[in-house]
N, C-alpha and C positions, 0 to 999 in steps of 0.2 A: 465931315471928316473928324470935326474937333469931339465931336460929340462917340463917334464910334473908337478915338482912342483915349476918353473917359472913360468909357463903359468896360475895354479894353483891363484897364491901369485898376480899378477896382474890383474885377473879379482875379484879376493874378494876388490882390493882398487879401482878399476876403480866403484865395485858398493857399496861401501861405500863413495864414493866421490859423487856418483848421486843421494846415499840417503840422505848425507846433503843439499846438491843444493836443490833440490824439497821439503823434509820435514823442512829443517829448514833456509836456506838463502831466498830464492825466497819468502813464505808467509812474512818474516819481512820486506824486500824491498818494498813488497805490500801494506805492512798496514803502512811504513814509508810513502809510495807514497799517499797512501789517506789519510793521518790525522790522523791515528788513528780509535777509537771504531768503531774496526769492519768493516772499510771499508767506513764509513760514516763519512762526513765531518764535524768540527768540529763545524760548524755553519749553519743555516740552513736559506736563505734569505726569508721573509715572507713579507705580505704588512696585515695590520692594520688597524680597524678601530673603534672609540673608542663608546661605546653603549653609548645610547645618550635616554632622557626622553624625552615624548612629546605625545600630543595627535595623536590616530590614531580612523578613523572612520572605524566600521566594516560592510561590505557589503556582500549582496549577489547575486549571480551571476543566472541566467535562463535563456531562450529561448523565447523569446513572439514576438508574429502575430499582428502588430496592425491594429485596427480595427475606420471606421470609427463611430464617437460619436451617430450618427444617418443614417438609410439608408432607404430610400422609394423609392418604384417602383410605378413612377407616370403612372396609369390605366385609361382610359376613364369610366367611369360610365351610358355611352349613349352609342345608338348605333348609327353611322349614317357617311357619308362621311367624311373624312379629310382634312378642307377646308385652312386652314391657321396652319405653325408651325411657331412662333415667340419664337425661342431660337436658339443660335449655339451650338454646340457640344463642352463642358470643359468651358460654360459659368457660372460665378458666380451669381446668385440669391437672389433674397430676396423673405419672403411670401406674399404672395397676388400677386406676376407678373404672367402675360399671360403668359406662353408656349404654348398653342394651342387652334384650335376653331371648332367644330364639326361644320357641318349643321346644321344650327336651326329652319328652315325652318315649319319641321312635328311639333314639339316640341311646337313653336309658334302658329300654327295651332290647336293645341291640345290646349294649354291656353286659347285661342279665343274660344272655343266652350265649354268650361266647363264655361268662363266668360259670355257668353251670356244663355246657362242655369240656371244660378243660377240670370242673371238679370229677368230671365221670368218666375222661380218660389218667385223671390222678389214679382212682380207686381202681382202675384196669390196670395200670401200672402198677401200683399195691402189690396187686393177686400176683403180677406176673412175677414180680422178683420173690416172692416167698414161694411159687412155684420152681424157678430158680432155683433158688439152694437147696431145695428138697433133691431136684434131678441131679445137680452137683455130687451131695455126697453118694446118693444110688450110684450113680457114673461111677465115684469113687472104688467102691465096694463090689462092682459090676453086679448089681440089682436091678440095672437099666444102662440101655445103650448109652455110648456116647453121643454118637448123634441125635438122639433126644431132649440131654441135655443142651448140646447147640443149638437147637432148633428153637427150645425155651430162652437161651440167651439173648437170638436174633430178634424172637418177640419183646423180650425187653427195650432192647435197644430201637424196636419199632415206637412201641409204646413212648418212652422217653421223648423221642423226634415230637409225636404226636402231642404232647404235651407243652412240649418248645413251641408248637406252633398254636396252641390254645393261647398260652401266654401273649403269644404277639394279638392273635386276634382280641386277645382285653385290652391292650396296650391301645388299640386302633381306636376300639367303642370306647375307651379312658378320653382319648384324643377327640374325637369327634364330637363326645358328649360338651368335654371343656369350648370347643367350639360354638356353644350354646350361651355362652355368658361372654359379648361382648367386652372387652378394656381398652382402655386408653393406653396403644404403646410409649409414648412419652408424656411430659411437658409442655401445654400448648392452650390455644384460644378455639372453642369449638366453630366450626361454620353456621349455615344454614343448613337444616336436617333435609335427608335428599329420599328419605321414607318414612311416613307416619307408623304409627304405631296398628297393628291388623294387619299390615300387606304380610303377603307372601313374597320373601329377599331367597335372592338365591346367589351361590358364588361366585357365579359368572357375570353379575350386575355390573356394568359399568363404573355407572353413577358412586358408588355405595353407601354407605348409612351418612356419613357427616366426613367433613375433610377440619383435619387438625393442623395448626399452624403455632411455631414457636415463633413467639414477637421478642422475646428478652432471654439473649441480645438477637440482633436482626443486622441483616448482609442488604449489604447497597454495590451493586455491579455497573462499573460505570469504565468509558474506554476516554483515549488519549492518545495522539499520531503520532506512528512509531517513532520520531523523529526524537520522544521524549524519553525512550525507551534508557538509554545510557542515564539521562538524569535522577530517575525513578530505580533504575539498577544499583545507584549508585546511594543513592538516600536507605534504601533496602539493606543496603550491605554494612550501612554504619548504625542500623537500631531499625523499629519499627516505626515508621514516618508518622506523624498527625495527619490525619483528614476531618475535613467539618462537613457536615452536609446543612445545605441551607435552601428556602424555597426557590424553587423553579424560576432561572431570572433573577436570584438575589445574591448579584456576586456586589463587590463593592462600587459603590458612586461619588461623586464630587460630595455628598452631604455627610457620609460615613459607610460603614461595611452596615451589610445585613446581619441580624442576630441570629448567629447557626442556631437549627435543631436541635440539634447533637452532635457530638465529637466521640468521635472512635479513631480506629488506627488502621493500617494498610495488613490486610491477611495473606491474599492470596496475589498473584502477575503471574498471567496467564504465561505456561511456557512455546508459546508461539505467535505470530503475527498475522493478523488477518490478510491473507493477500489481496482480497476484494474490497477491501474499503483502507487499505494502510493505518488499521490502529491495534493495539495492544489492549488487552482486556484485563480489568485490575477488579476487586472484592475487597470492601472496605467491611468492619464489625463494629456495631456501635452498639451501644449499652441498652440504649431507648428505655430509660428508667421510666420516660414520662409518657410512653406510650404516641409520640407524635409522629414516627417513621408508620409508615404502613405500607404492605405488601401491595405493590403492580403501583405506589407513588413515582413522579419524575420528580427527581432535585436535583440542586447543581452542587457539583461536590466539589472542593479543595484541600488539593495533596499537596502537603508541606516538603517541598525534596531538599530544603538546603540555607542558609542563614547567611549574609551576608555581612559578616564582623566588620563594626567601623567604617561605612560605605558613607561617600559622601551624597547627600542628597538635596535637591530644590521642589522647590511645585513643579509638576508636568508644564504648566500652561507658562511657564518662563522657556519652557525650550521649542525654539522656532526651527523649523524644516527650509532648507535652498538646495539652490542646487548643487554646492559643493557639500551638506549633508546638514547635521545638526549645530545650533549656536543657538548662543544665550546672550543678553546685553547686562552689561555686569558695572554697576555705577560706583564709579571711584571718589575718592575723597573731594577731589576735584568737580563732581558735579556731572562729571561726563561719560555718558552710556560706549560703555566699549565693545564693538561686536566680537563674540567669543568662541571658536568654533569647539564643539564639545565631543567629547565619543559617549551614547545613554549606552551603558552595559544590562540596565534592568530598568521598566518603568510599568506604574500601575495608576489607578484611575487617581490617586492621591500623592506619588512617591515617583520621583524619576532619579535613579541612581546615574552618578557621574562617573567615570571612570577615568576621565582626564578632561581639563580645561579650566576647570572652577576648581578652588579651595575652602575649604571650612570658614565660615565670617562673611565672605565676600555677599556683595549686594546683587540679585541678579531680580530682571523688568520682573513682574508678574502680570501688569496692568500699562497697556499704553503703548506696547511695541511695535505695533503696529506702524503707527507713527516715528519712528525713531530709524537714522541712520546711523553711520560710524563716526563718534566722537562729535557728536549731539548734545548741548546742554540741555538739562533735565532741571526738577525741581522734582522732590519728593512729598507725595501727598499721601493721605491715607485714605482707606476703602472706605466706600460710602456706608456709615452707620459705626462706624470706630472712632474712638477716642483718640488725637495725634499721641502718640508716643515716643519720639524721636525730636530730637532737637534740632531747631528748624525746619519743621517737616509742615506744612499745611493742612488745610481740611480740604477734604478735594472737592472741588467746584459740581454739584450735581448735575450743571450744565454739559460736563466733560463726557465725552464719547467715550463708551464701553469698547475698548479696540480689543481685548484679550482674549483669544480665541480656543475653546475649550476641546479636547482631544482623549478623545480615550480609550486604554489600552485593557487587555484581559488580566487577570490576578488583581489580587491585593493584597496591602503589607498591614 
């Protein structure tokens, strides 16, 4: 019996010595070992950066095909042999140049025979009117009818018609023949030739000789949801907007904007609204001095509709999303991250404009918010590969968690 309340009497202390261990030594050693509250460290290292005022231009981003300014399919207007092509293939032009020379052979043939008709109802015409005045004064002096003389009149005036219509038929073989000597109606870059030189081209050719193309300056047609329509109206009505065109996919990123192609201006907004896709069609004009735009290319275009004078702004990646909407944590001289709720009026892959919440100067997270509640001490460190710049600011600990979470919106400033 003595022995069963030994056994008894030492395992009752063996497990009140394992319930203090676990319930009450072990968690204070714990929260001794991490600093206190809760397990969370007394400071929390952040990186900073102070909002700052200044203009930002706001853009908007599309899709656009450019297109060349003007494009002609140069057609024979004759029909006849392909005796001469004087152009190379990706030749630059000007108007009035040769490209090509039909046989003119028939053409010329044809001129020649309408010209010697109308010289042979000249000289009919001739006879008739000095016939004419002869029967006139007989009439006169009654030597001869009058109606003879009318009669010689009518043939005049036949004769004359007849002559009016020689004249056009020269006019036609004049026109048909010129039709023989291809030109270049404008200013342009030749294609690839769409007939050698010996075919037989006739007017009705589809295809026709070569297709002409003005590249400078050159049209870029790109759209935008109607919803943009008011702000683009409105940029329109106060001058001619900037557009950039820049490669396909290179609108701005966390490292910098893409270096546009070219910069031209806004020409044409389309005057109605797609109903089937809900966008507005716009035609931008750009100069392409350097020849880098090219006809049936996609780029991504940005239209400047509007400037935002003296806008306060922070980095994107300081402003955090909840569920009562946007906030920032904004570190006071005190040391203490204050959560800040914000209204962003504008933001782009580099630029988040404020419109209330923050002030000019003020400190807000960039780095580390993650970890940070409301009225949180903080210590200020700098990004990893920066020089400290700030008094008493630290190097920040390589070991430290990258918590800033990177977010990106369309446009750039």
């Amino acid at each position: 019996m003595r022995r069963l309340l030994i056994a008894i009497l030492v395992l009752a202390l063996a497990g009140g010595g394992g319930w203090w261990w676990f319930a009450i030594r072990k968690p204070a050693d714990t929260a001794a070992a991490s600093g206190g509250r809760g397990g969370r460290p007394d400071t929390i290292p952040v990186v900073v950066a102070a909002a700052q005022r200044r203009d930002v231009p706001v853009w908007l981003d599309g899709l656009g095909t450019v297109q060349a300014s003007a494009t002609v399919t140069v057609k024979p207007q004759a029909d006849g042999n392909l005796v001469e092509v004087r152009f190379h293939e990706g030749q630059d032009v000007r108007a009035g140049d040769v490209l090509a020379r039909i046989d003119p052979r028939t053409y010329q043939a044809a001129l020649d025979q309408a010209a010697a008709k109308k010289a042979q109802d000249q000289a009919n015409l001739a006879n008739a009117r000095v016939d004419l005045a002869r029967y006139t004064k007989l009439a006169a002096t009654a030597y001869t009818s009058a109606q003879q003389a009318d009669t010689q009149k009518s043939l005049v005036a036949q004769l004359e018609a007849q002559v009016a219509q020689d004249q056009a038929q020269v006019d036609t073989a004049k026109a048909q023949l010129s039709y023989t000597t291809i030109t270049a109606p404008m200013d342009g870059r030749t294609g690839m030739r769409q007939v050698d030189q010996g075919n037989l081209v006739h007017a009705s050719d589809p295809n026709g000789i070569v297709v002409i193309t003005t590249l400078q300056p050159i049209s870029v047609v790109f759209t935008l949801p109607q919803q943009q329509l008011a702000d683009v109206a409105a940029a329109q009505a106060r001058g001619t907007p900037e557009v950039l065109a820049l490669p396909q996919g290179g609108t701005e990123n966390p490292a910098g904007a893409a270096a546009p192609i070219d910069t031209g201006t806004l020409s044409v907004l389309d005057n109605q609204v797609d109903p089937t896709t809900g966008t507005i069609k716009l035609k931008a004009t750009f100069p392409n001095a350097g020849l880098k735009l090219w006809p049936g290319a996609f780029v991504t275009v940005r239209l400047r509709v509007d400037t935002r004078k003296d806008a306060i702004t922070v980095p994107p990646v300081a402003v955090q999303r909840g569920p009562q909407g946007s906030y920032v944590y904004v570190v006071g001289d005190d040391m203490l991250a204050s959560r800040r709720m914000v209204n962003v009026a504008y933001e782009t892959m580099r630029t988040s404009v404020i419109a209330s919440g923050v002030q000019p100067g003020e400190k807000v997270v960039v780095d580390g918010a993650a970890r940070l509640s409301d009225k949180m001490k903080v210590t200020l460190v700098q990004p990893a590969g920066s020089a400290p710049d700030a008094p008493g600011a630290k190097p920040r600990d390589p070991k430290a968690p990258e918590t800033a979470s990177r977010r990106g919106s369309s446009g750039a400033s």
